[in-house]
C-alpha positions, 0 to 999 in steps of 0.5 A: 376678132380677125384683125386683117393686115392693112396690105390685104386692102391696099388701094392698089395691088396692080403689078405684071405678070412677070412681077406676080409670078416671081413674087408669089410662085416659088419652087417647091411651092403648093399651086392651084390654078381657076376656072373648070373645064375653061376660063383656065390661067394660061398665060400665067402658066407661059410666064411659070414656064418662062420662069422655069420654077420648078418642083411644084405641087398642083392641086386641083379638082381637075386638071387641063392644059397647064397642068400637063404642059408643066409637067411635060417641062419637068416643072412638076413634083405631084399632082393632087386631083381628080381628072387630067385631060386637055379636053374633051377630045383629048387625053393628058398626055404628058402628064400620063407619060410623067406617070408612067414612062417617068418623061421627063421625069416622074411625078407622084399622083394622089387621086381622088373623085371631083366631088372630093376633090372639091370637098377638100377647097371647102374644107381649106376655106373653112380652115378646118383639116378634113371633109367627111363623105360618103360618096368614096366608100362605093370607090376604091379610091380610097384603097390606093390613096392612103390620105383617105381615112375610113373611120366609124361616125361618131354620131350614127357608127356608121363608116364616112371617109375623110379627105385632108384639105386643101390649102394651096401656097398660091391660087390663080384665078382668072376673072372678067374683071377686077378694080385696083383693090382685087374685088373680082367679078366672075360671071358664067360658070364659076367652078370651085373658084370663090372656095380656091381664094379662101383656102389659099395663102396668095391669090394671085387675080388676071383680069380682062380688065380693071373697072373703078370700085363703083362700077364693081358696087353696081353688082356686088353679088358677082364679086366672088372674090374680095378685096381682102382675099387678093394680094395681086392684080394683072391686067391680062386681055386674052389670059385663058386662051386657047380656053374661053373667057365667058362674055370676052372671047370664045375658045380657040378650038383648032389651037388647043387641038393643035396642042393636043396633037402635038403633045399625043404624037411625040414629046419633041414634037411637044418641045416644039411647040413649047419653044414656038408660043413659050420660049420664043415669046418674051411675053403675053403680048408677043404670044397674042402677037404671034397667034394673031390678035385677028384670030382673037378678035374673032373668038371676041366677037363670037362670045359676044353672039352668045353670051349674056353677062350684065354689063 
């Protein structure tokens, strides 16, 4: 029989970002952050880089916008994934510059597909070591990663890949909303992120709110993500913008293509824009504040014309 710490259903995990992030992130440590292709913790990668906690490990299925602005600030020591871009229009770019300029600094990549790069949260989930398949012996993934072991199946002497598991110091996850014990509701695409809670060590939960318990037991099937998986939860209104939150605000389009223009033309012009909506925010709020709670208002009210969710 698992006997569960009593922390892990504590009546009350709320704290800061602040507070989360320099309790559970440390250097050296092995990170994943929520959310697929949106729905992506930004905020808390501002409050990483505010911080300035370095030598990190990301591990990932994908990497977006925090992962490169990481690396672009020197915070990152290897990466773990599948795919790297900012968006669909655009590359990367500082993560590509680590890899292959060494700007700031160089960074160690291991590379797999997306199916495996999944496989591997499952299999930290279930807290086995590996995941076997197929699919990587059509690639030549596994001739540059030597993670990756080939062996002859057991049960059918047929050849199966392996890919190691994954098992992150802390995860991220961003959700609509949470209750003070850290149930958290997802609604829209998920991603992998129910699988990330379970492999990780600390999961750290940013909410666009908190409800009551019995709000979250109306519609227990969208509670992805336990109580007793949870060792914080942060009130973040806004915390993946300029990427979306289904049902609560849209993506911010010309921000993040901004970003993108800027990291793609130089790396000063890069720093640039870190030292206008990182360093020179105290804050989320100063950063909301100066990209104009107007602007957010509006992404809101544009995910409300499209959106279905069912509260």
């Amino acid at each position: 029989m698992v006997h569960l710490k009593k922390s892990f259903f504590a009546e009350d995990k709320t704290m800061s970002l602040n507070e989360a992030i320099k309790k559970f992130v440390k250097s050296n440590c092995l990170i994943t952050f929520g959310g697929s292709n949106g729905r992506h913790p930004m905020a808390a990668v501002y409050e990483i880089a505010r911080q300035k906690i370095g030598e990190l490990k990301i591990i990932a299925e994908n990497c977006l916008t925090g992962e490169d602005l990481l690396t672009g600030l020197g915070l990152v020591e290897k990466i773990e994934t599948s795919w790297v871009g900012i968006s669909g229009i655009d590359m990367a770019h500082n993560i590509r510059r680590a890899i292959e300029q060494g700007i700031p600094r160089p960074i160690e990549f291991e590379d797999y597909s997306n199916f495996t790069g999944s496989l591997r949260f499952l299999a930290g989930a279930m807290g086995v070591s590996f995941m076997p398949t197929k699919s990587l012996l059509g690639s030549s993934i596994p001739k540059y990663n030597p993670r990756i072991k080939i062996i002859e199946d057991p049960y059918t002497d047929e050849l199966v890949a392996l890919v190691p598991s994954a098992n992150p110091d802390v995860a991220i996850l961003p959700v609509q909303r949470a209750d003070k014990r850290g149930n958290a509701q997802i609604f829209g695409h998920i991603g992998i992120d129910d699988l990330k809670a379970r492999a990780a060590e600390n999961v750290i939960i940013l909410c666009e709110e908190i409800v009551d318990t019995d709000e979250i037991r109306k519609i227990p099937n969208s509670t992805l993500i336990p109580e007793y998986l949870v060792k914080a939860v942060v009130k973040v209104p806004y915390c993946c913008h300029p990427w979306d939150m289904y049902g609560y605000y849209y993506y911010d389009l010309p921000f993040y293509r901004d970003y993108g223009a800027c990291v793609r033309r130089s790396y000063d012009e890069f720093l640039k824009w870190v030292n206008e909506y990182v360093y020179d925010c105290e804050d989320h709020f100063e950063y909301c504040e100066k990209v104009g709670w107007k602007r957010l208002f509006k992404l809101s009210e544009m995910a409300k014309k499209i959106s279905r969710i069912p509260v």
